[in-house]
N, C-alpha and C positions, 0 to 999 in steps of 0.2 A: 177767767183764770181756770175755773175747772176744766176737765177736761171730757168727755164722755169716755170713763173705757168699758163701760157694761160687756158692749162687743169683743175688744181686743181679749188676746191672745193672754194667759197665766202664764207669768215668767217665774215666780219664784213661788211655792209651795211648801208650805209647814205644816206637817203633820205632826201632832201631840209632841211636842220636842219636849224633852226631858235633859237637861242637864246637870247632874247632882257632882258635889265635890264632898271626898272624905274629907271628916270634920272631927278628929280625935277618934270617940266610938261611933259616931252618928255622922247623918252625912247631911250636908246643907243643901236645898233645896233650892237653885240658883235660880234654873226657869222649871216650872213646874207645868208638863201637859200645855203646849201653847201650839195655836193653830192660827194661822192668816195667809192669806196669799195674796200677793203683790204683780199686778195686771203691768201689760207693757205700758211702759210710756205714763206712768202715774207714778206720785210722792207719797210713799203710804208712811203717815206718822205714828211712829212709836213714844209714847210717854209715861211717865211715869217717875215716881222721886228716885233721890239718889240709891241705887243697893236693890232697886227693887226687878236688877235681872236686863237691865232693855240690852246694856254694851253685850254681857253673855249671848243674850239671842244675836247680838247679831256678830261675835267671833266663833260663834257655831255655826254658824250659817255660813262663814267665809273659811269655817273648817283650821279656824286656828284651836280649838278644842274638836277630841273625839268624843261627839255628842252619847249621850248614855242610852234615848231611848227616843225612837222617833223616826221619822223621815224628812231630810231637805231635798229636793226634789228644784232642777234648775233646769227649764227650755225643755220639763219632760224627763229630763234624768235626773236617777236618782244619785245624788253625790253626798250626803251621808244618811247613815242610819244604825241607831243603837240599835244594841241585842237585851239592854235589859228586860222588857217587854215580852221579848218569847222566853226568856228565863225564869220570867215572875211566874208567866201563863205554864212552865214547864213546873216548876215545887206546887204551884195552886192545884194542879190537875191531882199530882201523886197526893196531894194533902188529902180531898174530896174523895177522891176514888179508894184512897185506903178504906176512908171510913164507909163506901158503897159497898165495897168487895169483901169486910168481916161482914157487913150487916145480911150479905146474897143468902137467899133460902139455898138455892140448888148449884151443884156445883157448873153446870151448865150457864146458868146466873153469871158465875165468877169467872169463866173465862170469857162470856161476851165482854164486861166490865174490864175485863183486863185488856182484852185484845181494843176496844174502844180507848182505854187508858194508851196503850204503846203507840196509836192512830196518832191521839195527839201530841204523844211527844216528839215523834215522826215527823208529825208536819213542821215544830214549830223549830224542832232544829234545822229542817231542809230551809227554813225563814233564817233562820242566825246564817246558815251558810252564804246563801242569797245577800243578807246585808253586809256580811262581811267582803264577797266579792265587790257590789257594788261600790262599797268604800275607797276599794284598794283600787278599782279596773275604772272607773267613771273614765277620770283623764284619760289613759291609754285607747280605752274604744270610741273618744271623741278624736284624739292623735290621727288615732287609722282612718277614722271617717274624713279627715280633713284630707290625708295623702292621698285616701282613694280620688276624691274632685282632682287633685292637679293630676294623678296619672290619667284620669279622663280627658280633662284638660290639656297641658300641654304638649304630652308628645304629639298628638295630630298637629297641632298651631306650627311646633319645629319641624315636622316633613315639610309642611307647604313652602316656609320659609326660604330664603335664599339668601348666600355671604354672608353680608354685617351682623343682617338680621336676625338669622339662625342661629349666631355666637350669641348674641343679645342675650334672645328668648331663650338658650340653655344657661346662660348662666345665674339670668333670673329666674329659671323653675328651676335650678338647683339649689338657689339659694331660699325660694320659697317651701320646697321640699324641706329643706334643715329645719327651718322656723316650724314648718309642720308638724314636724318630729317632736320636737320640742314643746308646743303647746301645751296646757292645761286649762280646762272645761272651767275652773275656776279661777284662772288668771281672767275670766270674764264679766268676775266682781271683782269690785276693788274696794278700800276702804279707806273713808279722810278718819283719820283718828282725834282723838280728843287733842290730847297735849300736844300743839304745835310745836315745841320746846322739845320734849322727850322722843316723837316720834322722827326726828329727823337727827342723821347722825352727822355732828360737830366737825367729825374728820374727812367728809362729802363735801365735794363744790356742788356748787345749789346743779350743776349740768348734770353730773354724776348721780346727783340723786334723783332727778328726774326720770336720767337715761334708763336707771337702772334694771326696772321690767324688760325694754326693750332688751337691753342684752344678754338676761339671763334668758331672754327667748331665743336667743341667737339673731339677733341684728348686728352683723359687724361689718358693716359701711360707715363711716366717720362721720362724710357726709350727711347721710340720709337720718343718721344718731342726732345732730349738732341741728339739723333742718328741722327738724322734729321738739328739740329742744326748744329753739326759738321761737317757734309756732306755738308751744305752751304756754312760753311765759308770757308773751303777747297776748295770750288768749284771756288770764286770768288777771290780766293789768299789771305785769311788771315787763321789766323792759330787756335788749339782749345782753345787755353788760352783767345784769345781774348772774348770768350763767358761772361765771369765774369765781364766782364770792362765795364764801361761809355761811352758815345757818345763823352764827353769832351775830352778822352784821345786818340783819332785817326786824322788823320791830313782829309782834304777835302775828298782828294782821299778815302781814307780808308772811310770814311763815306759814299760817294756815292755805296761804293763795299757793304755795309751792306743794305743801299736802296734797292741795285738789288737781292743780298741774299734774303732778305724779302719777296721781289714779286715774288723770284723765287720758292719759297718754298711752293707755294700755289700749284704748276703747274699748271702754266695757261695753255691758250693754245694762251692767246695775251697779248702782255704787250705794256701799254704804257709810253713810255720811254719821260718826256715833261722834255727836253734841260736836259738829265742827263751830258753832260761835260762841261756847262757852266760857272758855276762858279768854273772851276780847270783848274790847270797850262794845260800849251801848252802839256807838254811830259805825265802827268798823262792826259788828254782827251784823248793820244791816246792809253793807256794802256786801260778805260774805255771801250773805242769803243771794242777794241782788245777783252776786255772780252766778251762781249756783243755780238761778232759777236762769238767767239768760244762757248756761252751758245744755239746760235742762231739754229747750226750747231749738235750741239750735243743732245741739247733739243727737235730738232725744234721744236723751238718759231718763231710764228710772231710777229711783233712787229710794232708800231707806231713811228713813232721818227719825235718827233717834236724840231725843231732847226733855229738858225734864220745865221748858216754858211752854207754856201752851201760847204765848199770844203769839211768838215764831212763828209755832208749831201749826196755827189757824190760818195763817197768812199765805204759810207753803203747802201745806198737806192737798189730796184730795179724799185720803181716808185717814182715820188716826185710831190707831188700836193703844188702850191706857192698860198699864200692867203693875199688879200692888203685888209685892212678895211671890214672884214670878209666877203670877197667873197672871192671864188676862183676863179684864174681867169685863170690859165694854169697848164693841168698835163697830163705830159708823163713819159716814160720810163728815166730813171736816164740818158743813154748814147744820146735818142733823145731830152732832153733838153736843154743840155748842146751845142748838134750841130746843133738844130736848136730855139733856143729862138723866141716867133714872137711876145708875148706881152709886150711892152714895158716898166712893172715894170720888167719883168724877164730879162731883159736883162741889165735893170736900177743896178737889184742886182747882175748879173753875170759880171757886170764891174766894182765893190766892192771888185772883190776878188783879194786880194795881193798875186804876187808869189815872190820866193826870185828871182827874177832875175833884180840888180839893170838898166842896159838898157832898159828894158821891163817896170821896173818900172815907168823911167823916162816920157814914150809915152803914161803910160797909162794913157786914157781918162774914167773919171766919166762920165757914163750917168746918168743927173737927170731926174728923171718921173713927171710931174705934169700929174693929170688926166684931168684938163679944160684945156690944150692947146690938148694932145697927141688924146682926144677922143672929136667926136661930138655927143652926143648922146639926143640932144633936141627932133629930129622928131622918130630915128631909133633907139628903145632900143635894147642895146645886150643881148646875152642868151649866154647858155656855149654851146660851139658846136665842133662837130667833124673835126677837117681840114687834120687829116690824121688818118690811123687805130689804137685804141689807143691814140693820140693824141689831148685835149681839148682846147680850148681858150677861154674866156668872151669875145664875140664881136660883133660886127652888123653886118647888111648884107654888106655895103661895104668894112668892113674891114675884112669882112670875105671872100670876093673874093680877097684881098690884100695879104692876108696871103696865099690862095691857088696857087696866080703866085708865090710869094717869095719862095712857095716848089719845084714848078716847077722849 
């Protein structure tokens, strides 16, 4: 089941994401500083309890929220990035540098100090500017890159052409042209959302809602819309008649299968999957997954899967990053998590998991996690660090030599 992707190619990149929301005077700290990156062709597991940020990271990353501080970074471009970061870094500098520049002996002193202070503000705005471009321009200068291939492309193919042919090929690269136009860098993710129920709209025939990517792309052949359709539903185990009907007349399961239809009809090339078997029965979760891994397989799709079960989450994953009050605080390999847990919520949730075995049941012990007993972190703040190849932890220094005997 695993895959090797040491080699391949980094498709999605998160850099310290930051997404905070005003909270009366104070502001809540949704995802706090999170980094991981998601290799082609790999399931990289996100978990953690309910609230603790995983859905956030990933409607930031799909740019339904304008993240506050950080870089998403997709196929190499950068498609979003906050400014709070160069803002912090811009009051930190004049905070510092005030108290340099009274302290300077000679006035010579106070101008380097100064002119060193204006440096950095210089740079870190020419930064805000920079991410505020990339925000705005990503799509548009993946748009032009797409137009530029077909003007390569087909006008030579229409000179050589001749009659039928010729009308063919222009009116297919005219109509590829529109779609070109049209594109967005991030119509490249897609998302199965949690509530099957909420996310699909009531007043949509199941075709309509499927189609609906398609046409805001500009596909408008009936045909090729309705061909498309039927190839979905097929795909994901429902059948062509179902195209006509209402979201009303399919039960959980069946509505999540049109979720993932939907997103899969864009082709992406990532999809994120936030807690799609959650709210369905025990036996339809594992028929979900079952799909999702054979679309996975045959598409290859990478995918995000965010989930707050770990025994899913072990079955599907090939890395799995765990996130407590939007940090993350531990991510390894699906099979070195599971055999070596060392921060103490991961292990708090990996002894949550019920197996049918009622003897086993009987001895199992709940670990609970509190963070003010488990961690001291007054004098020695932790960071996310390497404690083995691949393998990350949130921790300080001495628990970061604690962790390296426990590998031992």
């Amino acid at each position: 089941m695993q895959n090797n992707h040491m080699d391949s190619e980094v498709l999605l990149k998160v850099e310290h994401l930051c997404q905070y929301f005003p909270m009366g005077g104070s502001e809540l700290k949704a995802v706090d500083d999170v980094n991981f990156e998601i290799k082609k062709g790999e399931v990289f597991g996100l978990v953690g309890e309910s609230g603790c940020g995983k859905t956030t990271t990933g409607r930031s990353i799909i740019k339904l929220y304008d993240i506050t501080s950080g870089n998403v970074y997709f196929k190499g471009i950068r498609i979003a990035a906050g400014k709070r970061s160069y803002l912090d870094a811009i009051s930190k500098a004049k905070e510092s540098y005030k108290e340099k520049i009274a302290a300077a002996a000679s006035d010579e002193e106070k101008q380097r100090l100064k002119k060193e202070l204006a440096g950095i503000i210089e740079d870190n705005k020419k930064k805000i500017k920079e991410a505020e471009y990339d925000q705005k321009n990503c799509d548009k200068e993946y748009s032009d890159e797409l137009v530029k291939k077909l003007q390569e492309k087909y006008p030579p193919m229409i000179e050589k052409a001749q009659g039928g042919e010729k009308q063919k090929l222009s009116a297919e690269y005219k109509a590829e042209l529109y779609k070109a136009k049209r594109t967005k860098l991030v119509t490249q993710i897609q998302m199965i959302f949690q509530d099957p129920i909420a996310s699909l709209d009531p007043r949509m025939t199941i075709r309509d809602i499927i189609a609906e990517g398609l046409v805001i792309q500009g596909e408008k052949n009936k045909q090729v819309i309705d061909q498309k359709v039927f190839e979905m539903l097929e795909l994901v185990g429902l059948v062509r008649e179902h195209a006509g009907r209402y979201p009303h007349e399919f039960s959980g399961g069946q509505r999540q299968r049109i979720g993932v239809a939907r997103s899969v009809i864009m082709n992406p090339d990532l999809i994120i999957a936030d807690e799609p078997v959650s709210a369905l029965d025990v036996s339809i979760q594992a028929q979900v997954i079952n799909l999702l891994n054979d679309l996975r397989k045959s598409l290859g799709l990478t995918i995000l899967f965010i989930a707050h079960d770990l025994s899913v989450v072990k079955y599907f994953s090939d890395r799995i990053g765990v996130m407590y009050f939007g940090k993350m605080v531990e991510l390894a390999s699906s099979e070195e998590l599971f055999l070596n847990p060392l921060h103490p919520y991961t292990k708090s949730l990996l002894s949550a998991i019920p197996l049918p075995d009622p003897i086993y049941e009987k001895k199992r012990k709940r670990i609970s996690y509190n963070p003010l007993v488990e961690h001291d972190y007054s004098v020695d703040k932790p960071s996310f660090r390497e404690v083995k190849p691949g393998h990350f932890v949130q921790c300080n220094e001495s628990e970061y030599e604690k962790y390296l005997s426990i590998l031992k």
